[in-house]
PDB file of N, CA, C and O in Angstrom:
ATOM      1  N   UNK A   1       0.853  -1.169   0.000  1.00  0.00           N
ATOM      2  CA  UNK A   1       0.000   0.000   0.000  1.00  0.00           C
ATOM      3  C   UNK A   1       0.901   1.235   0.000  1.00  0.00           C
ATOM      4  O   UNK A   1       1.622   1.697   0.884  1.00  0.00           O
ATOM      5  N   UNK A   2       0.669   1.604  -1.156  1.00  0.00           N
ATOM      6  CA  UNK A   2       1.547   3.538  -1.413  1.00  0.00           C
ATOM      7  C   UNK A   2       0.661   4.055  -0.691  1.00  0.00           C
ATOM      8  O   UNK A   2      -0.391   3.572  -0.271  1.00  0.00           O
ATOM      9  N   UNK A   3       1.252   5.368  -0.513  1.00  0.00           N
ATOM     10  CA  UNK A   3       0.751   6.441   0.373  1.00  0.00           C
ATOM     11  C   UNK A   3      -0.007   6.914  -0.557  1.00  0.00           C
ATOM     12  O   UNK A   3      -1.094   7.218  -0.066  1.00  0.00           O
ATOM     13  N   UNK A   4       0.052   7.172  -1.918  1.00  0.00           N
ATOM     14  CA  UNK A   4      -1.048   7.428  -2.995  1.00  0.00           C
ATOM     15  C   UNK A   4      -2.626   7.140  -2.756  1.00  0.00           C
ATOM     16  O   UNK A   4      -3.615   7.844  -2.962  1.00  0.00           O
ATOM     17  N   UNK A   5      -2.454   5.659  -2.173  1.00  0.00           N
ATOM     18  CA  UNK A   5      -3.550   5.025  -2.045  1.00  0.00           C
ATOM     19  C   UNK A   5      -4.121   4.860  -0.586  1.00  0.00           C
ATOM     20  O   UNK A   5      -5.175   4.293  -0.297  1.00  0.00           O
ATOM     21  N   UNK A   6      -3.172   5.497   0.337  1.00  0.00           N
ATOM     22  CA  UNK A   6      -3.839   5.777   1.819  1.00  0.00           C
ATOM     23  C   UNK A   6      -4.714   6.829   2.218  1.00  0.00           C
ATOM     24  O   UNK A   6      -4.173   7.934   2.214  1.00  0.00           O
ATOM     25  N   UNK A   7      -5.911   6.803   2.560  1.00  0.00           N
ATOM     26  CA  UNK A   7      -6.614   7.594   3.251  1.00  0.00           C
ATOM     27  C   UNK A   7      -6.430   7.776   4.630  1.00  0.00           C
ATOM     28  O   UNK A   7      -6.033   6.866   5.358  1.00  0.00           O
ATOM     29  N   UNK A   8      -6.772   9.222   5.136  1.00  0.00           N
ATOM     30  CA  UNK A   8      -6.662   9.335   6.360  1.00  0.00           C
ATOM     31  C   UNK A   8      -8.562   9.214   6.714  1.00  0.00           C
ATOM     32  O   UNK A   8      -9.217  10.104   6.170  1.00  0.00           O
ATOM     33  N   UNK A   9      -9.172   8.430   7.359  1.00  0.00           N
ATOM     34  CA  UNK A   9     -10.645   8.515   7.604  1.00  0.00           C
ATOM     35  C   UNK A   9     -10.690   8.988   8.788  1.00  0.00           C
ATOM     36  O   UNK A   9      -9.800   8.947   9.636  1.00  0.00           O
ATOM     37  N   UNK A  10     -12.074   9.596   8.891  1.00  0.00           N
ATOM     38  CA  UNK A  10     -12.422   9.824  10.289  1.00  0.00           C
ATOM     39  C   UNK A  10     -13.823   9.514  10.393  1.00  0.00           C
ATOM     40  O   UNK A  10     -14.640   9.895   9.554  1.00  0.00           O
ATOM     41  N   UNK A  11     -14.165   8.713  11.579  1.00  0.00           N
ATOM     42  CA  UNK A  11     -15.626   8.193  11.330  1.00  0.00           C
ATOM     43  C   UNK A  11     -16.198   8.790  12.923  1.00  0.00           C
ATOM     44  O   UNK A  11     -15.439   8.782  13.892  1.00  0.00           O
ATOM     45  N   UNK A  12     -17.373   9.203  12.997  1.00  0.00           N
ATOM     46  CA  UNK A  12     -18.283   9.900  13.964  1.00  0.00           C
ATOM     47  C   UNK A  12     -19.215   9.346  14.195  1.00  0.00           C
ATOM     48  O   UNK A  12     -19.921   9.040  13.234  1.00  0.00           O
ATOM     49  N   UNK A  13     -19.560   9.041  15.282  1.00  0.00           N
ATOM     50  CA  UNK A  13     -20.872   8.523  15.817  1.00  0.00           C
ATOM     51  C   UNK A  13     -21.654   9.586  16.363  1.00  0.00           C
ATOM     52  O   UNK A  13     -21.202  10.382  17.187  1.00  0.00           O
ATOM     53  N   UNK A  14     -23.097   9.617  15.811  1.00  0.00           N
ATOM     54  CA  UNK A  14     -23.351  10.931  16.028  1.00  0.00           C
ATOM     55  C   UNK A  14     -24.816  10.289  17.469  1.00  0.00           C
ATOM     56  O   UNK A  14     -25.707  11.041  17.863  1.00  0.00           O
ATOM     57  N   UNK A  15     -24.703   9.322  17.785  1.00  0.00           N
ATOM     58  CA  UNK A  15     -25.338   8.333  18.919  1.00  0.00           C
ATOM     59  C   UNK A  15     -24.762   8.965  20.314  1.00  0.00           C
ATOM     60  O   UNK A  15     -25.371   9.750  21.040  1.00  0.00           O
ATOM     61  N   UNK A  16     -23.456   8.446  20.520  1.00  0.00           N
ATOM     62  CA  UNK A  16     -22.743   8.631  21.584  1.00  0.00           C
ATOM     63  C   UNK A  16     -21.738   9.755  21.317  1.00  0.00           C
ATOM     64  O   UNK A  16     -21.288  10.158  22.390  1.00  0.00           O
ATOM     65  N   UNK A  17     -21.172  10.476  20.143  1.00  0.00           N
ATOM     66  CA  UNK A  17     -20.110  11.301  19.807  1.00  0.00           C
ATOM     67  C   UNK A  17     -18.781  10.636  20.001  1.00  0.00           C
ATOM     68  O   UNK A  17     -17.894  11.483  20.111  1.00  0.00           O
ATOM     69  N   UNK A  18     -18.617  10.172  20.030  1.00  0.00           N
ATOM     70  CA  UNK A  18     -17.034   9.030  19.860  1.00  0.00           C
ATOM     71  C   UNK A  18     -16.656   9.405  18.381  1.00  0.00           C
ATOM     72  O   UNK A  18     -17.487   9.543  17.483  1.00  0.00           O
ATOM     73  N   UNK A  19     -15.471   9.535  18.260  1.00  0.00           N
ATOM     74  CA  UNK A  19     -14.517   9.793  17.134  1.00  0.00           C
ATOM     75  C   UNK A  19     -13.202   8.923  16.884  1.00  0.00           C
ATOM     76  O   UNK A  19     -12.304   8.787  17.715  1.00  0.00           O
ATOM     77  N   UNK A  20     -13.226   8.437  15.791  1.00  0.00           N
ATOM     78  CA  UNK A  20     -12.357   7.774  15.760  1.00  0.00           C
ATOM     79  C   UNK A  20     -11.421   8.335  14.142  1.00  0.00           C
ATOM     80  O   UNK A  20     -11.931   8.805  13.125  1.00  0.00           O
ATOM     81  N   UNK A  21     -10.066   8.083  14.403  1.00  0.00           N
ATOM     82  CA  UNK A  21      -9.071   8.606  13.458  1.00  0.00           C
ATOM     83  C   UNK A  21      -8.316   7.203  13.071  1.00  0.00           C
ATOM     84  O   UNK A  21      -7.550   6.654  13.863  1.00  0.00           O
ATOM     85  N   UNK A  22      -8.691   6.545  11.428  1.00  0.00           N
ATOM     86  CA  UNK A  22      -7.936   5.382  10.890  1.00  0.00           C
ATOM     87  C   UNK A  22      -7.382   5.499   9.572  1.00  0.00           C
ATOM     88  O   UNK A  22      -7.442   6.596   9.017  1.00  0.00           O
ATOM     89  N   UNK A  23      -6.915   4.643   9.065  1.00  0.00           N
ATOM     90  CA  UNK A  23      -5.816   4.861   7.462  1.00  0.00           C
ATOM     91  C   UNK A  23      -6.612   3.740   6.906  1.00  0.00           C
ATOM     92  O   UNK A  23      -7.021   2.728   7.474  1.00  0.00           O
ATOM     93  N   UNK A  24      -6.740   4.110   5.738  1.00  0.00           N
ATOM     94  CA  UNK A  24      -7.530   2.500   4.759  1.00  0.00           C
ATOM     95  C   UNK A  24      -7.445   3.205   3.316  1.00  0.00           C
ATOM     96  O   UNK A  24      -6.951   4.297   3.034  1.00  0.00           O
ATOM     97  N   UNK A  25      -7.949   2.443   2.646  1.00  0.00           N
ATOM     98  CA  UNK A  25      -8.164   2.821   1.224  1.00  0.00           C
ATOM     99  C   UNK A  25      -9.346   2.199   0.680  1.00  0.00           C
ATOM    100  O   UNK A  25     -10.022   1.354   1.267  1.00  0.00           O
ATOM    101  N   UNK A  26      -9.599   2.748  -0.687  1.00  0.00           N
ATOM    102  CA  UNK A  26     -10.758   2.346  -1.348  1.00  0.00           C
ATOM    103  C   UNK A  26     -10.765   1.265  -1.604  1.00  0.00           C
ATOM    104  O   UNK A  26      -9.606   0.993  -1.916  1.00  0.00           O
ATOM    105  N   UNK A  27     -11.550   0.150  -1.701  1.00  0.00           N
ATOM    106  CA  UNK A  27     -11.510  -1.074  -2.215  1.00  0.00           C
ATOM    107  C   UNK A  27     -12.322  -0.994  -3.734  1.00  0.00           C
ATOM    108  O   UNK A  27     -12.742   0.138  -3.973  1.00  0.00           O
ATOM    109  N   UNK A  28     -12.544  -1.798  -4.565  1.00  0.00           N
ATOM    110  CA  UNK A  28     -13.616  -1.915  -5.810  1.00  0.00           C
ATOM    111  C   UNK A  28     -14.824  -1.204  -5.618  1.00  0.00           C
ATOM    112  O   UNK A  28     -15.097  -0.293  -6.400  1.00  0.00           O
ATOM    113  N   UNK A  29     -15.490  -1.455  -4.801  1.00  0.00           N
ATOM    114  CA  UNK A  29     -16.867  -0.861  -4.647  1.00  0.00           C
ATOM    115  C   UNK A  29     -16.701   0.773  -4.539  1.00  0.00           C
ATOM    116  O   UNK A  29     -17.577   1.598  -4.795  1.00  0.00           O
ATOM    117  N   UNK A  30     -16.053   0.898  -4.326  1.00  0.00           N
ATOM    118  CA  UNK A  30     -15.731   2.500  -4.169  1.00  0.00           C
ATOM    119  C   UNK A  30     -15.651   3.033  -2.383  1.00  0.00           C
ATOM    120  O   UNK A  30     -15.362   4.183  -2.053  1.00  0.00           O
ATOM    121  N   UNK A  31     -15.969   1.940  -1.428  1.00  0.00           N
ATOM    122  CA  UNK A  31     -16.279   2.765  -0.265  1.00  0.00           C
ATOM    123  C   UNK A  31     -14.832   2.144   0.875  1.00  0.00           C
ATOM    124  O   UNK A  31     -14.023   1.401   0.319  1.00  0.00           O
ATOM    125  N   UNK A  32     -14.713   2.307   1.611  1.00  0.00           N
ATOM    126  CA  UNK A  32     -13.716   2.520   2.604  1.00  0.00           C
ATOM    127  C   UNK A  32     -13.593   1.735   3.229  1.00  0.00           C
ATOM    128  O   UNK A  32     -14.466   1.466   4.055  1.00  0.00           O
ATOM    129  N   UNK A  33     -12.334   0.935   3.108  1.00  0.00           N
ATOM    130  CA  UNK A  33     -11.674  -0.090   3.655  1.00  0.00           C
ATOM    131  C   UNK A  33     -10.594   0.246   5.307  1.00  0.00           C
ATOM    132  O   UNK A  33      -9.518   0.831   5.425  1.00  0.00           O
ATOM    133  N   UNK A  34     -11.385  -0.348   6.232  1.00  0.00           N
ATOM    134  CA  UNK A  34     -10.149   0.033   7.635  1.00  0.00           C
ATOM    135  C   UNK A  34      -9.803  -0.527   8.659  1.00  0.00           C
ATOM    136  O   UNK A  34      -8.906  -0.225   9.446  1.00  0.00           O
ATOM    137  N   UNK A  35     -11.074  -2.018   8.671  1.00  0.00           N
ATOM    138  CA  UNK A  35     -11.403  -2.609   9.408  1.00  0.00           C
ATOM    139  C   UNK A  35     -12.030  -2.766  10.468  1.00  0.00           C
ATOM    140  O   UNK A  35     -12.052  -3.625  11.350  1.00  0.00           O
ATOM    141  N   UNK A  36     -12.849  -1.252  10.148  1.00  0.00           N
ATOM    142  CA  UNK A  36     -13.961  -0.398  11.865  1.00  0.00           C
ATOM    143  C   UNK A  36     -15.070  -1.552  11.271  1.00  0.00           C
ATOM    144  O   UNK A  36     -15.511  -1.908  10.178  1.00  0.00           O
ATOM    145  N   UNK A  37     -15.203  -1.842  12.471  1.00  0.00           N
ATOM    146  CA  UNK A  37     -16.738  -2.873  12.083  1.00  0.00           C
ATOM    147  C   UNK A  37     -18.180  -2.310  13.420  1.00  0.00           C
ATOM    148  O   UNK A  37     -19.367  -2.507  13.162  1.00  0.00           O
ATOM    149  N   UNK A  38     -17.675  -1.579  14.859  1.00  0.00           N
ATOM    150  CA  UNK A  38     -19.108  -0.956  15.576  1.00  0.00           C
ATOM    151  C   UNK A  38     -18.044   0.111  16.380  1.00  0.00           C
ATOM    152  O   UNK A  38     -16.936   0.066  16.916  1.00  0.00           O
ATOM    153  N   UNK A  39     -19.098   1.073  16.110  1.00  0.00           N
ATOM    154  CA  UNK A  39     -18.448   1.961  17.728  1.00  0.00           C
ATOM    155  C   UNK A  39     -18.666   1.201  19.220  1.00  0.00           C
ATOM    156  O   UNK A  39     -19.259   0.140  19.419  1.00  0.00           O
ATOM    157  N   UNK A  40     -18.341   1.628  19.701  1.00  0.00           N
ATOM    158  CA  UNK A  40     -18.015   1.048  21.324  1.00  0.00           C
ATOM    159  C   UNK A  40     -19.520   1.230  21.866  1.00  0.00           C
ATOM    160  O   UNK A  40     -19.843   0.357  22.672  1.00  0.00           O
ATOM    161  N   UNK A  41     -20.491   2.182  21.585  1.00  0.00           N
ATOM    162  CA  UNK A  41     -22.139   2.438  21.652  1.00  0.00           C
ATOM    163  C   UNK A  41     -22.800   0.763  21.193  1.00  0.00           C
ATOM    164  O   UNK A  41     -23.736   0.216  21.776  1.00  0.00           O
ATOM    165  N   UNK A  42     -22.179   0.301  20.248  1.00  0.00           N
ATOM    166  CA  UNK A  42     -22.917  -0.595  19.540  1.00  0.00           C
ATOM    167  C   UNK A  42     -23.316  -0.302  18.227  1.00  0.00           C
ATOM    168  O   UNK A  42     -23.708  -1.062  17.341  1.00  0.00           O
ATOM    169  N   UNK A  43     -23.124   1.187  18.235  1.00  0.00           N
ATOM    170  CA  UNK A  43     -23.795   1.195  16.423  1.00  0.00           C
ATOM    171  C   UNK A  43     -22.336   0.951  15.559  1.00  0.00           C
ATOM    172  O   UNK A  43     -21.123   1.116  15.691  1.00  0.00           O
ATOM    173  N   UNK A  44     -23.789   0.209  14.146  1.00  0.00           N
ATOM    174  CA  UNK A  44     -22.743  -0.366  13.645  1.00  0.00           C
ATOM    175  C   UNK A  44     -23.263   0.896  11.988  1.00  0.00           C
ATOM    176  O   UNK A  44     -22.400   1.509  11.360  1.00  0.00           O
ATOM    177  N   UNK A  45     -24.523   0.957  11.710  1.00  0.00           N
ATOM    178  CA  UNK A  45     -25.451   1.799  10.440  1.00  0.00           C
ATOM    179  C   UNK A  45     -25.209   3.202  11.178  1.00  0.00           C
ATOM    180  O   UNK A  45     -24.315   3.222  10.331  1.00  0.00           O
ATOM    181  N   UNK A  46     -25.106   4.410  11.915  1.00  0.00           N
ATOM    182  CA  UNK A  46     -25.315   5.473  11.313  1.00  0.00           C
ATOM    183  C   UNK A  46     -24.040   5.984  11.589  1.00  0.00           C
ATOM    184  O   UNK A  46     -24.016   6.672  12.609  1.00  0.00           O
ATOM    185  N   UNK A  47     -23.195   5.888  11.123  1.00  0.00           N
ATOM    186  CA  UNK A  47     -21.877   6.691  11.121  1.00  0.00           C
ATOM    187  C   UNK A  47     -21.816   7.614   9.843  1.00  0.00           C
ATOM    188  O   UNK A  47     -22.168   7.320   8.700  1.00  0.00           O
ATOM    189  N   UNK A  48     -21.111   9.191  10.459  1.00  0.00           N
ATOM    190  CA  UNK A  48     -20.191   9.562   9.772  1.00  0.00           C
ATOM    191  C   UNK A  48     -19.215   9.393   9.761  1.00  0.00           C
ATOM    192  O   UNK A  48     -18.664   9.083  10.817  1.00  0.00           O
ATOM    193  N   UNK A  49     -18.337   9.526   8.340  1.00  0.00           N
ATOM    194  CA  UNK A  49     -17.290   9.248   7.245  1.00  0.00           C
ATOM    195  C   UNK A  49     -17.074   9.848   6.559  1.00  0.00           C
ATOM    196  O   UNK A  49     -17.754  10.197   5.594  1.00  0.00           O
ATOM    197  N   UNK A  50     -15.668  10.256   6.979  1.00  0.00           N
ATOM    198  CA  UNK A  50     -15.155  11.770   6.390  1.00  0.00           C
ATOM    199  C   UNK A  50     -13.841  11.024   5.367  1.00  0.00           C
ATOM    200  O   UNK A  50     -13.635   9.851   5.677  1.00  0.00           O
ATOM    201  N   UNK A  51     -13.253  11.381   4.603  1.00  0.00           N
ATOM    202  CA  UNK A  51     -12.230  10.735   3.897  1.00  0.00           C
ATOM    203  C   UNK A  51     -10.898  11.690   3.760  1.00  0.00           C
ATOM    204  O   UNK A  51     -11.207  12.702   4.389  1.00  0.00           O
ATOM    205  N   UNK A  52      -9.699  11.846   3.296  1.00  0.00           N
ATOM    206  CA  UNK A  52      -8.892  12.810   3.294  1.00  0.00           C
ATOM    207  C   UNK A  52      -8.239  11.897   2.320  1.00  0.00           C
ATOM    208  O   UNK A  52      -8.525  10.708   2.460  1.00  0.00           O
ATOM    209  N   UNK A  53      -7.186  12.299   1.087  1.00  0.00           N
ATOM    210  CA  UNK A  53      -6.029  11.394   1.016  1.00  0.00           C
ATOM    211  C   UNK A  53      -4.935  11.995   1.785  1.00  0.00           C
ATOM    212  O   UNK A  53      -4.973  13.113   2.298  1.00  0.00           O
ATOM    213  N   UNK A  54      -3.730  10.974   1.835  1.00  0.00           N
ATOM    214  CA  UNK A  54      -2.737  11.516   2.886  1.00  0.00           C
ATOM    215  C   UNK A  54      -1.444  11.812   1.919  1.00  0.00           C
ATOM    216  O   UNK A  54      -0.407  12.269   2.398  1.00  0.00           O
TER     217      UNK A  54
END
């Protein structure tokens, strides 16, 4: 993985407000690869997802 292809993400739970700061990249489908699977609340559907490249 080039740095070309690293994103800096930031994903928000707008439930509990927890923020989290990870690196991933796009996969085929077009959406964001990072390995976040729930916030610590339990939600796993309403997150924001912010993208940056790095």
């Amino acid at each position: 993985m080039t740095t070309a292809n690293r994103y800096r993400i930031v994903i928000r739970c707008p439930l509990c407000g927890e923020k989290y700061i990870l690196r991933g990249k796009r996969n085929e489908n077009g959406d964001y690869e990072t390995g976040f699977k729930q916030c610590v609340c339990g939600n796993e559907d309403q997150l924001i997802i912010e993208a940056s490249p790095e």
